[in-house]
Phi, psi and omega in degrees: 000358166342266195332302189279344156286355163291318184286322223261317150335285182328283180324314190290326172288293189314324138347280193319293217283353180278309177296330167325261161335294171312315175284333174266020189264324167280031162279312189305000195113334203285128193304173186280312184301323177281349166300300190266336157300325178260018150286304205281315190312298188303307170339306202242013168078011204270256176114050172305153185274084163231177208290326190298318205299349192284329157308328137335290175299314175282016181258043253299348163251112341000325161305295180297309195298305180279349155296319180288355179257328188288328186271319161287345178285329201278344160301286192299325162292333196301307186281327168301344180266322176305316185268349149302306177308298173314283200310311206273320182312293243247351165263143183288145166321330205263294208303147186279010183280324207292332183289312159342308166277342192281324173287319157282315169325291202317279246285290171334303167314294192293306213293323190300320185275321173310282187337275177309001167250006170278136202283326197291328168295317206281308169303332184278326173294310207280344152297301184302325169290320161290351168271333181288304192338306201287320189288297218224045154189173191225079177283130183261051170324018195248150184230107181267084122261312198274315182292314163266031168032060188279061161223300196282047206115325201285109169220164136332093184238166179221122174262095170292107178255149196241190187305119168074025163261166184340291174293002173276144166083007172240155161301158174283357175292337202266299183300335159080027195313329176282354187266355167256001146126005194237128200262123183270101167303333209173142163245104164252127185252172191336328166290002169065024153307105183272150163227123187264144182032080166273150198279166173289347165295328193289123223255156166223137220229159198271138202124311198294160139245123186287133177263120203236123172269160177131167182306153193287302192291343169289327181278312180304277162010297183295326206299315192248050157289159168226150207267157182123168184342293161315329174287338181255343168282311169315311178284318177302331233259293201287347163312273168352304168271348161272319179278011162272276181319348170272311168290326173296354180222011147274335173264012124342281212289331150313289204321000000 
């Protein structure tokens, strides 16, 4: 009878460590119901291909969470054919023993799917798992792909500035980046100081790296302006097309 409360185990942990999962991937942003379908898929190894698993994938603690069920699931099934086997082996088609475990596993089974589909269970596991989650681990619920709207263009870029570009040697009040539509998150300069949301007092030096949001063709752009006549002409240009491009999408919003 080893064998079969080890199985019995086994189904109860997987259970748990499945409920688990669902909850700390909905810490992340994720609804609950697409939480626990890509908890139970990484689990059990399945992987369906969908537009969430790719939020997943791009997420890096959704990444970790579901590396970690792929690694216990590919353990918990492992153990669950071992502990099938011990139980069932060692009984004959004939011996009254076999009906037995089988009706008790089936008995073990509904309870456990009886338990989890009660709501008042459902709700009470899933709070002590969002409080343990909260307590004793440092989950980065925030999803910036979704928060910084990292799509119709829009990405996170970093600009190494060098000798003679455009944005070298200047304040950003000066360089005026928000009035072409590009946001500075952060600088680290060469002394590996970082200054996160920096001000318009803040000077940029040969070295730094900028951490900069805004259209993607615009930050390439920037990354290879150069200072001098073209470079100021370039910077009026892209001024020019953010406020066209700002008007165009307040009378959309009239419209």
């Amino acid at each position: 009878m080893a064998a079969f409360f080890a199985l019995v185990c086994t189904l109860i942990v997987s259970f748990l460590v499945t409920r688990i999962g669902s909850v700390a991937l909905s810490l992340t942003g994720m609804a609950q119901d697409s939480a626990r379908f890509q908890a139970k898929s990484a689990y059990t190894g399945v992987g369906f291909t969908t537009s969430e698993s790719e939020q997943v994938v791009n997420h890096p603690v959704r990444r970790r969470i579901l590396s970690t069920l792929m690694t216990l699931g590919n353990v918990g099934i492992a153990v669950v054919i071992a502990s099938m086997m011990g139980t069932f082996a060692t009984v004959s088609t004939n011996d009254k023993d076999l009906f037995y475990r089988v009706a008790l596993l089936s008995g073990v089974l509904a309870t456990l799917w009886g338990i989890g589909t009660r709501r008042w269970f459902d709700q009470g596991i899933e709070r002590l798992i969002a409080y343990a989650l909260r307590r004793w681990t440092h989950l980065d619920i925030h999803d910036y792909v979704s928060l910084l709207h990292l799509a119709d263009g829009f990405v996170v870029f970093e600009i190494c500035v060098n000798e003679g570009d455009w944005v070298c040697e200047k304040t950003l009040a000066d360089a005026m980046l928000s009035a072409e539509g590009v946001l500075i998150l952060g600088i680290h300069r060469a002394n590996g100081k970082y200054i996160g949301s920096p001000n318009g007092k803040t000077d940029v030096h040969v070295g730094d790296v900028l951490t900069v949001y805004g259209p993607q063709f615009r930050l390439e752009e920037l990354d290879l302006r150069q200072r001098g006549y073209q470079g100021d002409k370039a910077h009026r240009t892209a001024i020019e097309d953010q406020q066209k491009s700002t008007a165009d999408v307040e009378n959309d919003l009239d419209g």
